[in-house]
C-alpha angles and dihedrals in degrees: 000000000000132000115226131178119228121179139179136235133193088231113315103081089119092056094034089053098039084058091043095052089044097045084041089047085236136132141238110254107160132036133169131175119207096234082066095062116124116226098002136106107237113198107236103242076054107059103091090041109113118256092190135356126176131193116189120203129181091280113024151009124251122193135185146188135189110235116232119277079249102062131062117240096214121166104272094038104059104077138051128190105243123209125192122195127187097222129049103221090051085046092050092047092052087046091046093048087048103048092047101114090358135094131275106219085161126018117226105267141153116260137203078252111045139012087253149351143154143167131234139175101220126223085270100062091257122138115229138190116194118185145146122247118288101194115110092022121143 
């Protein structure tokens, strides 16, 4: 499993990650509007807005997403710890164990863009992404 950071920004991740990739000598190597969900009914004001960004550095990965034009980005609610695990049985029983007196913000599901991934605030107050890899998926 990895570790990645994801944070969340009330409508400059494109400008915050593109400083950060420049100041971590790193490059973009991931970017996805909101108008270009699939499945999924954008607001207007929010369909340039970026769904998820990653800049990957030497040493890390670091992603990012605007929040919707309907929800306050306030210190304590913009990141979430991100595991990725290779296989989806190990990913649904992570996600199980988390969201075990937590709370669900996402059930663990399939998506158009990996076999499975859902969201959780755990029993600690902590925000968690669980997914399994996306790369190679097609």
């Amino acid at each position: 499993m990895n570790l990645k950071v994801h944070l969340v920004f009330a409508g400059n991740c494109e400008e915050a990650l593109t400083f950060y990739k420049e100041v971590l000598g790193g490059e973009i190597s991931f970017i996805f509007r909101k108008k270009e969900e699939k499945g999924v009914t954008v607001a207007d004001v929010d369909k340039e807005k970026i769904s998820h960004m990653v800049v990957k550095t030497p040493h890390f990965e670091l992603a990012g997403e605007d929040a919707d034009s309907c929800s306050k980005v306030i210190a304590g609610n913009n990141n979430k710890l991100v595991l990725v695990y290779q296989e989806v049985e190990e990913c649904r029983e992570a996600y199980n164990k988390y969201a075990a007196n937590g709370t669900v913000t996402m059930p663990f599901e399939k998506t158009f863009f990996c076999d499975g991934m859902g969201e959780v605030t755990d029993k600690y107050g902590i925000s968690w992404l669980i997914m399994v890899t996306d790369e190679g998926y097609e």
